[in-house]
C-alpha positions in Angstrom: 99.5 -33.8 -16.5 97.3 -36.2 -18.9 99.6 -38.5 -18.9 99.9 -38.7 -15.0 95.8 -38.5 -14.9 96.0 -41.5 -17.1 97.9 -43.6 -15.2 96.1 -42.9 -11.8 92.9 -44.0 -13.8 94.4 -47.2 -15.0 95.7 -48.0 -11.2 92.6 -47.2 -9.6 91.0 -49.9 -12.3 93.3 -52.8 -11.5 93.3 -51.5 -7.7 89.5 -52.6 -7.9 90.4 -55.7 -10.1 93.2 -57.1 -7.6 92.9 -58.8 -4.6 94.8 -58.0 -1.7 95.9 -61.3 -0.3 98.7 -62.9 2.2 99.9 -64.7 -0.4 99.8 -61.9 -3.1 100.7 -58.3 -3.4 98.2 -56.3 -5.3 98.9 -55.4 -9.2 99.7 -51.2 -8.8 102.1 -52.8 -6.7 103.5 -55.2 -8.9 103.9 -52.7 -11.7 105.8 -50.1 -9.3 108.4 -53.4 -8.9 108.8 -53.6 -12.2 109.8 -50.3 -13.2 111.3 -48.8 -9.8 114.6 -49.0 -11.3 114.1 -47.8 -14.7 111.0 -45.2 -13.7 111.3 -44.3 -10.6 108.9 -41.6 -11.1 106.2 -44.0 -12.8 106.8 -46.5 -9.4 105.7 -43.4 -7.6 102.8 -42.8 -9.6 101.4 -46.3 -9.1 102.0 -46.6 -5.2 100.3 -43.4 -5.0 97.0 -45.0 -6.3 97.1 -47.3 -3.1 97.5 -44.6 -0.4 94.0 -45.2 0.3 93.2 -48.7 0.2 96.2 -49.6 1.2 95.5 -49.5 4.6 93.1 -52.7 4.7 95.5 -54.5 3.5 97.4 -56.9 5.7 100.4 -55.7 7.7 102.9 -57.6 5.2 101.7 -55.8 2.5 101.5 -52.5 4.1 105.2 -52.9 5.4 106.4 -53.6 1.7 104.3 -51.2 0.2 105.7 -48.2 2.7 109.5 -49.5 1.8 109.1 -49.3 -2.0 108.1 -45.7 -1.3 110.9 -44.9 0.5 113.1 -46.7 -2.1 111.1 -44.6 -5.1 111.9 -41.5 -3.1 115.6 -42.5 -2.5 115.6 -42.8 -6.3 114.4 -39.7 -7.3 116.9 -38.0 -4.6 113.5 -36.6 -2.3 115.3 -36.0 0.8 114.3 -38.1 3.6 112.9 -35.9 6.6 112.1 -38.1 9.8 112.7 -41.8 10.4 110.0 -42.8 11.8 108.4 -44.6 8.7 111.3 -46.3 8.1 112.0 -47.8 11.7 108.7 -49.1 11.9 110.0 -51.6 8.3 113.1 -52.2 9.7 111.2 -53.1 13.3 108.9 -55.3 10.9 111.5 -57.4 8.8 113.5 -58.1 12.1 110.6 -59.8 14.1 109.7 -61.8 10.7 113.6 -62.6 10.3 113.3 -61.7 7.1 117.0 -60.9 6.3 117.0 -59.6 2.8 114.1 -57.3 3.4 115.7 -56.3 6.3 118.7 -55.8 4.7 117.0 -53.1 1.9 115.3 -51.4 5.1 118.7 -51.0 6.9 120.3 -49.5 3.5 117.2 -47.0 3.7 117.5 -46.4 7.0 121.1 -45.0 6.6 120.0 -42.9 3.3 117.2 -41.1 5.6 119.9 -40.9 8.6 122.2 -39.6 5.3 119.6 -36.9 4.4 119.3 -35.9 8.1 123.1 -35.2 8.4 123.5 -37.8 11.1 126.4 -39.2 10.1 127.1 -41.6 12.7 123.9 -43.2 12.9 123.3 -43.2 8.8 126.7 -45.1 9.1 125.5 -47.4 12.2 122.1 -48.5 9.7 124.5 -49.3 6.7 127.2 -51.5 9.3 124.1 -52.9 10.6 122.7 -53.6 7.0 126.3 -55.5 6.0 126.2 -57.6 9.2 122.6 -58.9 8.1 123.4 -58.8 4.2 126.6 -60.9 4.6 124.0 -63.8 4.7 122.4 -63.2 1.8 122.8 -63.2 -2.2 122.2 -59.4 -2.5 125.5 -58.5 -3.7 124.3 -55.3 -5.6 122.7 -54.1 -2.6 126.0 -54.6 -0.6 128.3 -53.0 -3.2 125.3 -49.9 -3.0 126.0 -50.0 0.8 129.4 -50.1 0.9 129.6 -47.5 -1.9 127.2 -44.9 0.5 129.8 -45.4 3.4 132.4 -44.7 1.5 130.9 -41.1 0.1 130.2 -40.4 4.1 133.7 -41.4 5.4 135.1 -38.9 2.2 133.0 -36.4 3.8 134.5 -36.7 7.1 137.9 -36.1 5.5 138.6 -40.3 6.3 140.1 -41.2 3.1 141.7 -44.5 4.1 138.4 -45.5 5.3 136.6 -44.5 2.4 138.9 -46.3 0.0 138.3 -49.7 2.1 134.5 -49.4 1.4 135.0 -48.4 -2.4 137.2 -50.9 -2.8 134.5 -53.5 -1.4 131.8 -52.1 -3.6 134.1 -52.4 -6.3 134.4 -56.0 -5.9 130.5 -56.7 -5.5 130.2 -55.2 -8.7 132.9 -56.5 -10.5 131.5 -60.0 -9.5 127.9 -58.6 -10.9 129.9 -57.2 -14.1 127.8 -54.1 -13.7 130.4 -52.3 -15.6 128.9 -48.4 -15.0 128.9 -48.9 -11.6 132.5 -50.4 -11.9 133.6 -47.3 -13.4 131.5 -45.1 -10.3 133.5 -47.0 -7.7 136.5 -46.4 -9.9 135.8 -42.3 -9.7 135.2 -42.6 -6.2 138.4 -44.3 -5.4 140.2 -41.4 -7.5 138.9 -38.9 -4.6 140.3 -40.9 -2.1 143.6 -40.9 -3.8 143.4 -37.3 -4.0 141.5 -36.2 -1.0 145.2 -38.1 0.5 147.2 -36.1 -2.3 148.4 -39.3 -4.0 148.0 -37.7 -7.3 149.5 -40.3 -9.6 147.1 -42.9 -8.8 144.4 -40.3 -8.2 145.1 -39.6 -12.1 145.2 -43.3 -12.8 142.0 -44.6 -11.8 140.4 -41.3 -12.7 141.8 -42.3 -16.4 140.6 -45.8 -15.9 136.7 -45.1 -14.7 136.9 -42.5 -17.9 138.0 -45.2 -20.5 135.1 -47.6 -18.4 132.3 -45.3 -18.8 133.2 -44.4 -22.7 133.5 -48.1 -23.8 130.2 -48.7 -22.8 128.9 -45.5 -23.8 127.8 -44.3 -20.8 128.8 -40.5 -21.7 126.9 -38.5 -19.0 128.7 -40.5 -16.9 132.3 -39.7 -18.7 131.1 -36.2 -19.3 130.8 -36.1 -15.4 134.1 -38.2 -14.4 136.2 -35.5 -17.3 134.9 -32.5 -15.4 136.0 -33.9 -12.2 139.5 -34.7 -14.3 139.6 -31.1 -15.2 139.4 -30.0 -11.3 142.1 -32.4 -10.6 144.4 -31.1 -13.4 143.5 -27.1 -11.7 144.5 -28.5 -8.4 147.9 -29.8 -10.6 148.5 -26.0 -12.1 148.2 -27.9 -15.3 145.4 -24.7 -16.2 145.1 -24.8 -19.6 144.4 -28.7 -20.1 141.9 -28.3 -17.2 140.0 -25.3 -19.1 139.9 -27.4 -22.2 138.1 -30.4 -20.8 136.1 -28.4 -18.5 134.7 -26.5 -21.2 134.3 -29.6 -23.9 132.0 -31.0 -20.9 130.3 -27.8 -19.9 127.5 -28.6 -22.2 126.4 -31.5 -20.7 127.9 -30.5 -17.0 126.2 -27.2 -16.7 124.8 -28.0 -13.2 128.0 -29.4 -11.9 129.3 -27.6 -9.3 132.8 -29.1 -9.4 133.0 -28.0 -12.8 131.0 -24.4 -12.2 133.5 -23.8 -9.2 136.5 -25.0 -11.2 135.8 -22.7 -14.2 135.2 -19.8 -12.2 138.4 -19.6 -10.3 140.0 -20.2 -13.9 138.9 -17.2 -15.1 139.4 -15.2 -11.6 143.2 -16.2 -11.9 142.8 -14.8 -15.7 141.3 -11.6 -14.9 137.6 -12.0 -16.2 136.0 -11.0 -13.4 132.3 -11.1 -14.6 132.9 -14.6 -16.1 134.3 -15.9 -12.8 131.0 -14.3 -11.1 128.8 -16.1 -13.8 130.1 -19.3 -12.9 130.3 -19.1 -9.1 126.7 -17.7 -8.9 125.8 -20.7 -11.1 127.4 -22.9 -8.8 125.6 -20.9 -6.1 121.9 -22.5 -8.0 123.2 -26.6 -8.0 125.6 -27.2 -5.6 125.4 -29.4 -2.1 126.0 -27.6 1.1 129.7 -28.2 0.6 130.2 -26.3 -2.9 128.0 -23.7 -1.8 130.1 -22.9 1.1 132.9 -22.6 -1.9 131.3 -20.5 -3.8 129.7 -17.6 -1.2 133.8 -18.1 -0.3 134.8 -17.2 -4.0 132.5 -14.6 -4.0 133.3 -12.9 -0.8 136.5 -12.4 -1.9 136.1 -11.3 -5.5 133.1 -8.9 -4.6 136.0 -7.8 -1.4 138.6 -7.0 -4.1 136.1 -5.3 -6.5 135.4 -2.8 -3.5 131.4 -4.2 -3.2 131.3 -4.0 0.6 127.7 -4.6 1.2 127.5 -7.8 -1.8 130.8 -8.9 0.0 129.3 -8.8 3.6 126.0 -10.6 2.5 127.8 -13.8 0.9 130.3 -13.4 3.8 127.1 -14.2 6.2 126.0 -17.3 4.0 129.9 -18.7 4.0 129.4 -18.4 7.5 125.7 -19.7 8.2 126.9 -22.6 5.5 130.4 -23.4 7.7 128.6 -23.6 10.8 126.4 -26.5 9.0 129.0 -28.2 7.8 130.9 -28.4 10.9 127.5 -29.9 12.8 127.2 -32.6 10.4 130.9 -33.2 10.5 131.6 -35.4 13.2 135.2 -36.8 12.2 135.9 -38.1 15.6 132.9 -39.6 16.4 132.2 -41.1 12.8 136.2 -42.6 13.2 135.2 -44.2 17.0 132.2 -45.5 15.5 133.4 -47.0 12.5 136.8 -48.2 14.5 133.9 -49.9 17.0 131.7 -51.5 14.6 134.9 -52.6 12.7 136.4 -54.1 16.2 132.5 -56.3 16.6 132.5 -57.5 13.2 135.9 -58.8 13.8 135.3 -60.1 16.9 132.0 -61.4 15.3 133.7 -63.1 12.6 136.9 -64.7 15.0 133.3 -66.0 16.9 132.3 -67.7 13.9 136.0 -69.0 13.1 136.2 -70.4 16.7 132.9 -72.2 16.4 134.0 -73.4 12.5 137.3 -74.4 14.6 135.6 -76.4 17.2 133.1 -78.3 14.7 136.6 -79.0 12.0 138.0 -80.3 16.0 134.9 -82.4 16.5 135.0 -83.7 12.7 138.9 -84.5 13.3 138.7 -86.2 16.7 135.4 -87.8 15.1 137.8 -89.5 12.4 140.4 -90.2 15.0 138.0 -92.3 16.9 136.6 -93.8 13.9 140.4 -94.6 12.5 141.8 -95.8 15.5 138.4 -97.9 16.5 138.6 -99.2 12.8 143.1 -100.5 13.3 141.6 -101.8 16.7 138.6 -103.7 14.9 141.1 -105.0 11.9 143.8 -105.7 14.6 141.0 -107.7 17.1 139.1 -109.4 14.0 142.4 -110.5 12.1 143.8 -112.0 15.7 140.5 -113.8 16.0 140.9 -115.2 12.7 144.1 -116.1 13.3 143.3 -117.9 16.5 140.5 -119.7 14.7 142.9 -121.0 12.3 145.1 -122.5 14.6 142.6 -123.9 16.6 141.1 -125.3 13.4 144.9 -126.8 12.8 144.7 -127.9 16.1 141.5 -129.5 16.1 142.6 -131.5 12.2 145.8 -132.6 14.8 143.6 -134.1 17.4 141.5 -135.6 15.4 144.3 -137.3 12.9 145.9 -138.7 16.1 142.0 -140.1 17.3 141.5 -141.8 13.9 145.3 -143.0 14.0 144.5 -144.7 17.1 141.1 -145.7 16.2 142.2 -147.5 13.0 145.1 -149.4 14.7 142.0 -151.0 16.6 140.4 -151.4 13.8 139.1 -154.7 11.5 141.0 -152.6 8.7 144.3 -153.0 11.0 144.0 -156.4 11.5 143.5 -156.6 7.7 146.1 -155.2 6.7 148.8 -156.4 9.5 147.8 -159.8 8.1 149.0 -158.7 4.7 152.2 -157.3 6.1 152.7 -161.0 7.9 151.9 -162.3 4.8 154.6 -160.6 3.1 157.7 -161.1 6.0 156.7 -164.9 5.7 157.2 -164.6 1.9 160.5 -162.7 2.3 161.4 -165.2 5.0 161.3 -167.9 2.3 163.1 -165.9 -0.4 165.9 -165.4 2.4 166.1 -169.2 3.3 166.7 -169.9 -0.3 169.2 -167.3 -0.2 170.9 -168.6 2.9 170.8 -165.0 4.1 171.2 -165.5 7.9 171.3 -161.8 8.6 167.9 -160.6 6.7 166.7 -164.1 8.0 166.8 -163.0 11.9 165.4 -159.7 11.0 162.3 -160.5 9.3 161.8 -163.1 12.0 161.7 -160.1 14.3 159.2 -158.1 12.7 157.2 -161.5 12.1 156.9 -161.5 16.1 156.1 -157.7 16.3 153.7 -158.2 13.7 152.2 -161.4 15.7 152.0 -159.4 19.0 150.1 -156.9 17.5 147.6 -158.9 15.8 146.6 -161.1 18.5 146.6 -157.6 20.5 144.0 -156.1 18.1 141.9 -159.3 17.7 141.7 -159.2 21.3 140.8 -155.8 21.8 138.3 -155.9 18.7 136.7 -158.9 20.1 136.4 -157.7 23.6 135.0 -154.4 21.8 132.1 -156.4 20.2 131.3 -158.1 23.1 130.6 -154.6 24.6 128.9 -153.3 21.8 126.5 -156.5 22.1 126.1 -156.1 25.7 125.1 -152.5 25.2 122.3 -153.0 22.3 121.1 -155.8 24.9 120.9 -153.5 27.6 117.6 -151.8 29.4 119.3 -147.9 28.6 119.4 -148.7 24.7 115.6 -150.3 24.5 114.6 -147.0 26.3 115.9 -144.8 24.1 115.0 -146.7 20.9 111.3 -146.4 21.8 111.7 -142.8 20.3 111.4 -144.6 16.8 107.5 -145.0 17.8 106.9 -142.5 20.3 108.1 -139.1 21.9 110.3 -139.9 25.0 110.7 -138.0 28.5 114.0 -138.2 29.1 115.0 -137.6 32.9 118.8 -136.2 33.6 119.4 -139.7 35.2 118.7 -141.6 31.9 121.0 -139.6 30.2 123.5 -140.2 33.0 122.9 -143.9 32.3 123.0 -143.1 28.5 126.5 -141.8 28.9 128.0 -144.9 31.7 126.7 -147.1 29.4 128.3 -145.5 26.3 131.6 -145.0 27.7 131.5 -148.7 28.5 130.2 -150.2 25.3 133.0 -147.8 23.9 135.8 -146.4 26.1 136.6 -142.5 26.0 134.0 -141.7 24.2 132.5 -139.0 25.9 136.6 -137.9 26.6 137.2 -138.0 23.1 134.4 -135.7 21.9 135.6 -133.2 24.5 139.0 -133.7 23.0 137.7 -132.6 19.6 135.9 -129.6 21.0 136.4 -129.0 25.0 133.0 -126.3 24.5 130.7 -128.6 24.1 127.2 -128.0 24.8 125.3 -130.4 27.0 122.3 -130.3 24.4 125.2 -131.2 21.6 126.3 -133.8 23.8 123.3 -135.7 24.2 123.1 -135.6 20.0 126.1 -137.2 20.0 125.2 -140.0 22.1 122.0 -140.4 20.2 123.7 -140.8 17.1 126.0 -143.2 18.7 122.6 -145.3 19.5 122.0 -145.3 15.3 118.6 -143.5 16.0 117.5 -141.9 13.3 116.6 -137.9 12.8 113.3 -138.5 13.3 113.7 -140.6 16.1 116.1 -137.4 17.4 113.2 -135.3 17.6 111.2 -137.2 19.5 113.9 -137.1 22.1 115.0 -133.9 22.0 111.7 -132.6 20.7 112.7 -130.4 18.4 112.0 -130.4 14.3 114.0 -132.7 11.7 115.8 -129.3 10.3 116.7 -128.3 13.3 118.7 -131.6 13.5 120.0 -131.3 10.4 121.4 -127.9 11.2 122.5 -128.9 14.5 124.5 -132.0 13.0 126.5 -129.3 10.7 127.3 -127.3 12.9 128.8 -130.0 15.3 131.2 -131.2 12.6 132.3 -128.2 11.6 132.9 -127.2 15.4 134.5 -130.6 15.7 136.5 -131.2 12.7 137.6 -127.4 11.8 135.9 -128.5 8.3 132.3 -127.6 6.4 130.8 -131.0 6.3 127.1 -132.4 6.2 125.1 -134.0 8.9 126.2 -137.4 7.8 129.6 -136.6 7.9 128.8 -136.0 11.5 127.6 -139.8 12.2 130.5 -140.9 10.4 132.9 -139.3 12.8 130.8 -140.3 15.7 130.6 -144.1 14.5 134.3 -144.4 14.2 134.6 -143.0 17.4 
């Protein structure tokens, strides 16, 4: 009684001290957090010291503060007597989407529906809770979950479902490596192996949570698992062993009714009536509805046998009041339609969420498809381009070999060297007359003609050419233009019409030719080309085409390279135009 005075002194300090905040719960509240699973008890205490102030406190602490009530009553086994506390939280944590508080309220809200002996709906909160907690990281709180719905499917006589949720808990815990609740689950599973008569792996995984809970030296919690060990070996007419362990684990287990029952229809079956009357009237003090039942059972028919009529009709009337309660809270049918219904959403919930994971892996697949076949169709276009643009480079080398061919057999060059060739017949033509070599003789004479022909030919044309060319600096067309070396021209489309006539007569083809080296010639590239034909220099280009010395530059590049198939300068440009 100090003790508990002393502690609501030392809350109701720090309640004063704290602030109540959104952002902050107070500190009585804090300390009941920190000990609710250790000291239950204690966490009570300290919420207690806020039951009055904690109702000026904002709604999210109120909310919190009314769930870790209810979860330090669920501890300390206070049974649960309406729900409306409870379905105010879970109302709470739903509109705020806050699914792992909502999750806790849900598991609460089945352990009140639990204490309440609606089994269906304790069972509809804890599906409810799973749906939600599936989202979450509270695996402890889902194996807890799964491990209540197992215990209320065992009470409804539906083993197989009972062993599906143990199972599950099992697996949340082994993945925790809480190893005393591992060896729970374990004991739980062994009911559902027997409650089904499968008694050899009943036996087994009783044998296995026994070993659990000793090598971790949990031995309440063997104690407890051995004295359902010794019911099962009873139930197995194996009486002696059962005897033996049930008494080893009597001292420890004296307010288990399994084992209080158990011993007490040992000792009917050996004739020691008052000791079987000890232990079912014991049983009678600490057992659920369900062992009770048992026992005012037992009793009836001992106190029957012994001829105590009245003491035999009086626990005959409390096996019956008992029965009828048990048969209210045990809805197998309904429980088995709910479960079956819940199951059949959550699967349907989950093929939901596979069809839409479907349909996005689709989307993602036809994504890549695209992107694949887009990609071949890219590679495929760009390495046909380049394969065009090599070929038309090849093309474009072709053309322009054959236009410097025929240029150069025009040229002074020609002449040049078809003189040396002459040259060289005449001199063989001597050597031959020496030789008297009539054959060779009329041969050379031959090419000496040929070579004769063409030479006049070429002086001729060469000739006529320079005439042109000196008829074309004298004209009117090439003055105009050539005033762009002082001063920035306006150049009409007739003067570049003139430009061009009198281009293509100084030098025939000309114009043809540069459409021969690239038939996509721009006008604006055309009219550089005649300019650099008129030997006006790039500054003398921009004040025709008005336009900055670079921008010649860059132009004159790109011209050759368009032209020749070949990376060249600007100069490499006028070259090509000059032989032209």
């Amino acid at each position: 009684m100090k003790n508990a005075l002393f502690v609501y002194l030392l809350a109701g300090c720090m309640c004063l001290l704290s602030c109540t905040s959104e952002k902050d719960y107070p500190i009585a509240m804090k300390q009941a957090m920190s000990c609710m699973n250790a000291r239950p008890d204690s966490a009570l205490i300290w919420l207690a010291t806020l039951a009055d102030s904690i109702t000026h406190a904002p709604q999210k602490t109120q909310m919190y503060y009314r769930l870790l009530t209810i979860k330090a009553e669920d501890k300390l086994y206070m049974p649960h007597t309406t729900d409306s506390v409870i379905l105010s939280i879970v109302d709470y944590y739903q509109q705020k989407g806050d699914k792992e508080r909502l999750f806790e309220s849900y598991y609460y809200l089945g352990g009140t529906y639990r204490d309440m002996n609606d089994i269906p709906r304790a069972l509809k909160a804890y599906h409810q809770g799973i749906e939600v907690g599936e989202d979450t990281e509270q695996t402890l709180l889902q194996g807890m979950t799964y491990g209540q719905m197992g215990i209320l499917f065992a009470y409804q006589d539906l083993y197989d479902e009972s062993r599906r949720m143990h199972w599950k808990a099992l697996h949340c815990y082994r993945e925790l490596g809480d190893s005393v609740k591992c060896a729970n689950s374990l004991c739980h599973l062994a009911r559902t192996y027997d409650g089904k008569n499968e008694n050899d792996s009943a036996l087994y995984y009783y044998k296995e949570s026994y070993r659990m809970a000793r090598k971790f030296r949990k031995d309440k919690l063997a104690d407890g698992i051995a004295g359902e060990m010794g019911c099962f070996y009873y139930d197995e007419g194996q009486t002696e062993v059962a005897k033996r362990i049930l008494l080893e684990v009597l001292p420890t287990e004296r307010k288990s009714s399994n084992v209080l029952l158990c011993l007490g229809s040992i000792y009917r079956n050996e004739g020691q009536m008052d000791s079987a009357r000890y232990y079912w009237g014991e049983a009678l003090k600490y057992g659920n509805l369900h062992k009770r039942c048992y026992a005012n059972y037992y009793l009836t028919e001992l106190e029957k046998a012994q001829g105590n009529e009245e003491l035999s009709l009086a626990y005959d009337n409390q096996y019956r009041l008992l029965q009828d309660s048990i048969n209210a809270i045990t809805r197998t049918d309904a429980v088995e339609k709910l479960h079956l219904s819940y199951s059949f959403q959550h699967e349907e919930q989950k093929n939901h969420q596979l069809d839409l994971k479907n349909e996005s892996y689709l989307k993602k697949i036809y994504l890549l498809l695209f992107v694949l076949l887009f990609s071949i169709a890219l590679g495929v276009i760009v390495i046909q381009r380049i394969r065009i643009r090599k070929q038309e480079a090849i093309e474009q080398e072709k053309r322009l070999r054959l236009i410097q061919e025929e240029q150069y057999k025009h040229s002074l060059a020609y002449m040049r060297e078809n003189e040396r060739k002459l040259q060289e017949v005449e001199r063989q033509l001597v050597e031959a007359a020496k030789q008297n070599d009539t054959l060779r003789q009329e041969l050379l004479l031959s090419q000496r003609k040929v070579l004769e022909t063409s030479g006049h030919q070429s002086a001729a044309l060469l000739s006529n050419r320079e005439l042109l060319k000196d008829a074309f600096r004298r004209s009117d067309v090439y003055a105009f233009f050539h005033q762009a070396e002082q001063e920035e021209l306006k150049v009409q489309e007739e003067d570049w019409d003139a430009l061009r006539t009198a281009i293509d007569t100084a030098y025939p083809q000309f114009t043809g030719r540069l459409y021969e080296l690239y038939p996509k010639l721009s006008q604006r590239e055309l009219h550089l080309c005649y300019l650099i034909k008129l030997s006006l220099s790039c500054m003398s280009m921009t004040h025709v085409l008005i336009c900055t010395p670079s921008a010649i530059t860059q132009a004159r590049k790109r011209l050759y390279k368009k032209m020749s198939g070949r990376d060249g300068t600007g100069e490499d440009l006028d070259k090509l135009i000059a032989d032209l």
